[in-house]
ZARO-589061 format. One record per residue: x, y, z of N, C-alpha, C in turn; residue in three letters. Coordinates in steps of 0.02 Angstrom, whole numbers, padded with zeros to 5 digits, always signed. Atoms other than C-alpha are relative to their C-alpha. Example, Ala and Ser with C-alpha at 12.3 -4.5 7.8 and 13.67 -1.06 7.14 Angstrom:
+00045-00059+00000+00615-00225+00390+00045+00060+00000ALA/-00042-00059-00003+00684-00053+00357-00039+00055+00037SER/
***
This chain:
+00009-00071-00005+00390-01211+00437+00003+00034-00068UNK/-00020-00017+00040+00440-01180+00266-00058-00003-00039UNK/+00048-00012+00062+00280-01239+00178-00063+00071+00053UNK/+00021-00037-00033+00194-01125+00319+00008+00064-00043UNK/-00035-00057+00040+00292-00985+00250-00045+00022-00079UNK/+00048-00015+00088+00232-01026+00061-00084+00010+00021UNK/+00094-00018-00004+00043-01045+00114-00010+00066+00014UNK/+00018-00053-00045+00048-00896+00217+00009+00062-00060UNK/-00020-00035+00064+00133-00785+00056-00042-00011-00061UNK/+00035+00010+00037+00019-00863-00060-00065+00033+00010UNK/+00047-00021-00043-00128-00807+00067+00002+00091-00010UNK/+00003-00068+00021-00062-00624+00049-00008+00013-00052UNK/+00012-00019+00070-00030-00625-00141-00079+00004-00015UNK/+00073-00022+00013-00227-00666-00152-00028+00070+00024UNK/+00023-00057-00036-00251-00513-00028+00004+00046-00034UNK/-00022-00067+00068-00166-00406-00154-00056-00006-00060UNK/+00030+00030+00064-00232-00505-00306-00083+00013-00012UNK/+00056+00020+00008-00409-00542-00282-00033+00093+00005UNK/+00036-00061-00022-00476-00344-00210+00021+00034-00051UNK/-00005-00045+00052-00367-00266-00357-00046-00046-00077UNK/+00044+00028+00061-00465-00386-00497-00072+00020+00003UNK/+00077-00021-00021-00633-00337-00414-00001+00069-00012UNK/+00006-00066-00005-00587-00175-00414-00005+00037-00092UNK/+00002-00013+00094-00543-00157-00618-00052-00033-00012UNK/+00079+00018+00013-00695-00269-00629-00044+00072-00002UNK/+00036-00036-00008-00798-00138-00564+00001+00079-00025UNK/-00048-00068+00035-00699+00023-00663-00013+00007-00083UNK/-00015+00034+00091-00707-00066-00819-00036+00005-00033UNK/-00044-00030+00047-00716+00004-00966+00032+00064+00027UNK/-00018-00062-00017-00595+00152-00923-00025+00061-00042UNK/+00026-00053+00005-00655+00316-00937+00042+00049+00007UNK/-00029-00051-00042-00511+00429-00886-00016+00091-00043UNK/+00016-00078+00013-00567+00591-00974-00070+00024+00024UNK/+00041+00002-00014-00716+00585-00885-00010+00021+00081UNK/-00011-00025-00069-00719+00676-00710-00061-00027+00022UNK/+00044+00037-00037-00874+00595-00652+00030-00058+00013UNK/-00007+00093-00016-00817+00409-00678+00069+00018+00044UNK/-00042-00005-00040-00654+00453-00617+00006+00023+00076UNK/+00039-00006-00055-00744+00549-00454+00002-00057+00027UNK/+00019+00068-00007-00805+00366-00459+00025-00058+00026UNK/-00060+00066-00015-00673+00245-00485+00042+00034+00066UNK/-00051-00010-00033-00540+00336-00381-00052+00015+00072UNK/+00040+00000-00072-00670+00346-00224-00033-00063+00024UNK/+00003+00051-00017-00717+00176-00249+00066-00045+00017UNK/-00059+00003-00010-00514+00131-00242+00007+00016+00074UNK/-00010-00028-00051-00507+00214-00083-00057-00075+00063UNK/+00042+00043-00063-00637+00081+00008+00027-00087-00035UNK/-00019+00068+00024-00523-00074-00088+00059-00010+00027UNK/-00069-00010-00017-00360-00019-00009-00003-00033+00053UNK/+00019+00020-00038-00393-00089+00147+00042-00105+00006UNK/-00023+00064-00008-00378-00270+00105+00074-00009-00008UNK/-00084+00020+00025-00202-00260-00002+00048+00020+00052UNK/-00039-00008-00027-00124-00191+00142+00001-00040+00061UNK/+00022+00060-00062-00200-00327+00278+00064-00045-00036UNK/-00039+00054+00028-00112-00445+00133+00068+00008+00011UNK/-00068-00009-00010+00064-00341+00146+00011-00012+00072UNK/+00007+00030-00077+00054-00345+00349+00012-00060+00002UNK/-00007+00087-00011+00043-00538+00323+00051-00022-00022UNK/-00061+00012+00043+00176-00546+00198+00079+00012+00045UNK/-00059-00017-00053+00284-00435+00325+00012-00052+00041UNK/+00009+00026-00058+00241-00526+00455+00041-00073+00000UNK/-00026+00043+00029+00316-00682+00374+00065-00023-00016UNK/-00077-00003+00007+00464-00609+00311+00036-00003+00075UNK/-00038-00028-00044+00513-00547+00471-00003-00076+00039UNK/-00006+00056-00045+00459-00715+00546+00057-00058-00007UNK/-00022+00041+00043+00552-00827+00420+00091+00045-00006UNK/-00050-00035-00009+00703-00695+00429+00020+00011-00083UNK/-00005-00009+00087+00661-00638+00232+00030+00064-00021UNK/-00009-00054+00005+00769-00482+00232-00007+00042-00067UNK/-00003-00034+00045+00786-00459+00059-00103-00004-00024UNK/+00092-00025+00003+00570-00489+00045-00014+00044+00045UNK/+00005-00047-00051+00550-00351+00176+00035+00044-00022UNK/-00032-00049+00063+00670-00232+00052-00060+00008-00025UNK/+00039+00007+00059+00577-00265-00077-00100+00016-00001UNK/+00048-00024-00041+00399-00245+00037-00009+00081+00009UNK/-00027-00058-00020+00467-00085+00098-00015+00036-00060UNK/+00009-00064+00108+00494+00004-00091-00057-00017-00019UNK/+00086-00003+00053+00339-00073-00151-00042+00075+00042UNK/+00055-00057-00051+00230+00022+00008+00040+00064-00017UNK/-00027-00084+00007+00353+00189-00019-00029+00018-00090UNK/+00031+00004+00065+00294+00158-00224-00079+00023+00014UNK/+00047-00001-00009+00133+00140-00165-00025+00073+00032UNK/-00002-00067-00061+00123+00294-00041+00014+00061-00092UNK/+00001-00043+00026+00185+00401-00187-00069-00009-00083UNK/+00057-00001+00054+00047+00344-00346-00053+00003+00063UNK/+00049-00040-00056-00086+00369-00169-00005+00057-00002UNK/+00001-00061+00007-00039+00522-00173-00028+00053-00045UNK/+00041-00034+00053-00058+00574-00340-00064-00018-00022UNK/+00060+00024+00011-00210+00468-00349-00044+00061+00062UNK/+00027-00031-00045-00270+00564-00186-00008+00068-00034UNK/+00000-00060+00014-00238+00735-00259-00036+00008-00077UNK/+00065-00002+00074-00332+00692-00429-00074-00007+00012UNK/+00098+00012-00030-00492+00635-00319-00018+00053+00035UNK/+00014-00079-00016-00465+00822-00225-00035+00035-00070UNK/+00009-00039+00040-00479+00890-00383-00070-00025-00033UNK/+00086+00019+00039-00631+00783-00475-00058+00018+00021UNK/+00054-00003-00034-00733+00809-00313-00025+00074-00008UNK/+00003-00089+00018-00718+01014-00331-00049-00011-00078UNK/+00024-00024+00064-00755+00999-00521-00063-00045+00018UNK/+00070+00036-00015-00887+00863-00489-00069+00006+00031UNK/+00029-00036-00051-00957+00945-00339-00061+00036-00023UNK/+00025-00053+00018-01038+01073-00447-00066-00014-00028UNK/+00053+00041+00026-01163+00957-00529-00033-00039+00021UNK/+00053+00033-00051-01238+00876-00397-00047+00033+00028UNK/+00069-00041-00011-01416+00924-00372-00002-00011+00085UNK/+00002-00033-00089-01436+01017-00192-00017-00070+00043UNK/+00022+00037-00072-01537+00877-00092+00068-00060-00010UNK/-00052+00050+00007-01382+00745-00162+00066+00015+00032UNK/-00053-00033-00037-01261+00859-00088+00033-00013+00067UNK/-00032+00037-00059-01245+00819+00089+00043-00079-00016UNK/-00015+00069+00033-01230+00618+00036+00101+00008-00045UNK/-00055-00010+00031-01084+00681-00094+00050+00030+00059UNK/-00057-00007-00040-00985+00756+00041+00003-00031+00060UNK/-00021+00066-00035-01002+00617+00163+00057-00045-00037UNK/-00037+00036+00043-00936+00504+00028+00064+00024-00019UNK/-00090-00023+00015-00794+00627-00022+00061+00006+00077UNK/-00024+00020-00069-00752+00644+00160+00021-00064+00028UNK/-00032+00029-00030-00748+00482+00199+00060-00033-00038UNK/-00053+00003+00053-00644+00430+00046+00078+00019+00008UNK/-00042-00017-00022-00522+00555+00088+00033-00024+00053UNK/-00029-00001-00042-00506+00506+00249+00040-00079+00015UNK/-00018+00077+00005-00476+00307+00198+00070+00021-00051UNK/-00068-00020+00027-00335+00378+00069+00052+00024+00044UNK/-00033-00012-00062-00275+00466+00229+00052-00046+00038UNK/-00004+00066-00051-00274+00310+00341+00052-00050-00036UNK/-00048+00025+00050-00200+00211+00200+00067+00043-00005UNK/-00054-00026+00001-00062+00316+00159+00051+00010+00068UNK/-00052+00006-00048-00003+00335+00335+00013-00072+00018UNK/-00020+00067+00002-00010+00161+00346+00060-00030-00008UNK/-00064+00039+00047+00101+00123+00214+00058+00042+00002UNK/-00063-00040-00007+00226+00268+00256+00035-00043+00056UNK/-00044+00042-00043+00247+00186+00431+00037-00067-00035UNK/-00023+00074+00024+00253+00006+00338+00086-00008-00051UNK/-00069-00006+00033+00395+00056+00228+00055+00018+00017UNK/-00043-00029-00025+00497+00143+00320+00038-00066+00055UNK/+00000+00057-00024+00473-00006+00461+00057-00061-00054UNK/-00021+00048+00043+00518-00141+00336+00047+00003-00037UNK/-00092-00009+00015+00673-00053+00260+00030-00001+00045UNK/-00041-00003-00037+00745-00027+00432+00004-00052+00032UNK/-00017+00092-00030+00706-00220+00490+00032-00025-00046UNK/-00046-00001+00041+00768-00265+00336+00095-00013-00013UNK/-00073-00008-00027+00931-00175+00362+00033-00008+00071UNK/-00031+00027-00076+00945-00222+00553+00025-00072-00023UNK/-00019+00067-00007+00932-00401+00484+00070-00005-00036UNK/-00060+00033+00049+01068-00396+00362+00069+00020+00036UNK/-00053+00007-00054+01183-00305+00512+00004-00051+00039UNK/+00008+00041-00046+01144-00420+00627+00000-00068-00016UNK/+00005+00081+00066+01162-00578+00482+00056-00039+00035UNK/-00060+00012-00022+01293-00694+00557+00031-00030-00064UNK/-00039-00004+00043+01423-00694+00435+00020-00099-00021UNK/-00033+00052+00034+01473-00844+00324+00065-00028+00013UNK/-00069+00025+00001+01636-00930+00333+00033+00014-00038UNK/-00025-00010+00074+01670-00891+00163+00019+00086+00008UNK/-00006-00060+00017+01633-00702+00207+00059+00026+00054UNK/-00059-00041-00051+01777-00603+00308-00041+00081+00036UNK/+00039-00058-00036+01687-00465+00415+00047+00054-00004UNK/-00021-00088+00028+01732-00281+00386+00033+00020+00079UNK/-00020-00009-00081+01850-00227+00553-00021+00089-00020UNK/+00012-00083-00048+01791-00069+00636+00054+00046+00007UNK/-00054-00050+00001+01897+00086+00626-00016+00002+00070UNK/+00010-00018-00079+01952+00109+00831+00017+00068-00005UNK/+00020-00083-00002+01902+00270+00882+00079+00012+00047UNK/-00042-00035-00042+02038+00380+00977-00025+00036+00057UNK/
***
């Protein structure tokens, strides 16, 4: 079960790995003073997210199977990390599309706000995602480590009796 475990964790790390190398592939050379490319990159970001979070799901899925409390911590803060640079990534691609918006010749227009639309709405999807996922995965987490059966070595904490 154990090399299960590693394959299966190795299997996610690519999930992460491989969609964010494709993704700087395709970004690369950075541009960030540049509100078009950034328009660009950060709307193409939005249709890469997708996989890395299939990969965390698998990773969870693992921990929780394998009883990995402290990888399921550590899961948890990444996705709440994640959820907050989304954010500000989300609210910089609000803003490029406005300034960007302005320079797109009329018949390209519809097309551009499909694309910003659906963008948005994959940063959306993503982000609630990973709010549930974190939140999830700190509180399994901390169920597991209540629910840990104690060591021999460790002496369990007695309960104040109520009155």
């Amino acid at each position: 079960m154990k090399r299960m475990a590693t394959a299966g964790y190795s299997l996610a790390a690519m999930l992460w790995v491989i969609p964010t190398v494709d993704y700087l592939a395709n970004v690369w050379p950075l541009r960030v003073g540049d509100a078009q490319w950034r328009y660009g990159s950060e709307g193409l970001l939005a249709g890469f997210l997708l996989t890395p979070l299939l990969g965390l799901a698998l990773a969870a899925g693992i921990a929780a199977w394998r009883g990995h409390g402290r990888t399921l911590r550590i899961l948890g803060w990444l996705s709440g990390l994640s959820v907050a640079a989304l954010l500000v990534t989300w609210g910089d691609f609000a803003l490029n599309v406005l300034q960007v918006r302005s320079s797109v010749p009329q018949p390209a227009l519809n097309r551009f706000d499909i694309g910003a639309t659906k963008a948005i709405a994959e940063y959306l999807l993503v982000t609630l995602g990973l709010i549930i996922s974190a939140v999830a995965l700190i509180r399994t987490a901390r169920a597991m480590r209540v629910d840990a059966p104690s060591s021999p070595l460790v002496v369990a904490r007695q309960q104040p009796k109520k009155h």
